[in-house]
N, C-alpha and C positions, 0 to 999 in steps of 0.2 A: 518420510523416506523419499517421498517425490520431488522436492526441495533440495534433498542432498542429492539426488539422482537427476536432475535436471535444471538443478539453480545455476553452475555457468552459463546454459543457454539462456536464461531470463534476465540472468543483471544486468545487460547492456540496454533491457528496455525499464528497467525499474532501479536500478541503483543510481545514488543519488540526484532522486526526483523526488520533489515532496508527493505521496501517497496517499489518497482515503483507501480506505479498507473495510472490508464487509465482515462485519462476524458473526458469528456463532457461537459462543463459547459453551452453550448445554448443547450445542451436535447441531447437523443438519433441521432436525423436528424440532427445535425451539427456537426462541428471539433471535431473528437478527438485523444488527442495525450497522450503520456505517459511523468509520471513527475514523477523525482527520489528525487526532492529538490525546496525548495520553496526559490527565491529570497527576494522576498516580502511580503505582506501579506498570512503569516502561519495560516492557521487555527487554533480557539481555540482548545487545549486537543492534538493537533500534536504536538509530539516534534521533534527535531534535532540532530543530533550527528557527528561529522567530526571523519570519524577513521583516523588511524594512517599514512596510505596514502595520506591523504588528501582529501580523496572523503567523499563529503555532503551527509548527508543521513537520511531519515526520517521515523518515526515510534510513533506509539501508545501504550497504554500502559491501557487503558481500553475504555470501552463503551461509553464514552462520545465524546472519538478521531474517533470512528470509523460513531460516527452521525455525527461528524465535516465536516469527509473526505464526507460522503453520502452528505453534504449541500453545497460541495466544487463541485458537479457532479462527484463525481466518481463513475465509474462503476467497477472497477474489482482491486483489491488487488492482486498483485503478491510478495509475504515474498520472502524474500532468507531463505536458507536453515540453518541458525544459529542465533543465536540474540546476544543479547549484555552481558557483553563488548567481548565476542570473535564472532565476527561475523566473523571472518577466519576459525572457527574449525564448519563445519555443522554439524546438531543432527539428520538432517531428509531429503529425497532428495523429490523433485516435479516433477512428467511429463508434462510437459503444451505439449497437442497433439492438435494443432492448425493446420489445413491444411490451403496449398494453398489457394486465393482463386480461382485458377485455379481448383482446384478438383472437382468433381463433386459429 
């Protein structure tokens, strides 16, 4: 519901940007890991793009990709800093200030 209720304001910083992605797929309390590409079962409204290097790489491209990913367990969208097709030239830079968790 958060997705459908506030995915216009987010796809101008995550549509068509290749994405990792954090998930969760058994909930908050169990595994999670980050996924930059899907072997297998792709969510509906995800799509794919292999750049010119050869790295796999996934991305949205409106509102109904971004409910897909929320049905898929994910919790956090991380964009690169440029979208397509030049995902080499950035338009915009992100701080992720994540500590330790040694920190206190």
């Amino acid at each position: 519901e958060y997705f459908e209720r506030a995915g216009e304001l987010i796809l101008p910083f995550v549509a068509n940007r290749p994405l990792a992605l954090l998930r969760a797929p058994q909930g908050v309390g169990g595994q999670l890991f980050f996924q930059k590409s899907f072997d297998k079962g792709q969510p509906p409204n995800v799509h794919s793009k292999v750049l010119l290097d050869g790295t796999e790489t996934i991305f949205v491209k409106d509102v109904k990709g971004l409910v897909s990913l929320a049905q898929f367990g994910v919790l956090e969208l991380h964009p690169w800093g440029a979208t397509y097709p030049e995902a080499d030239k950035p338009d915009f830079l992100i701080w992720d200030l994540d500590p330790d968790s040694s920190v206190e």
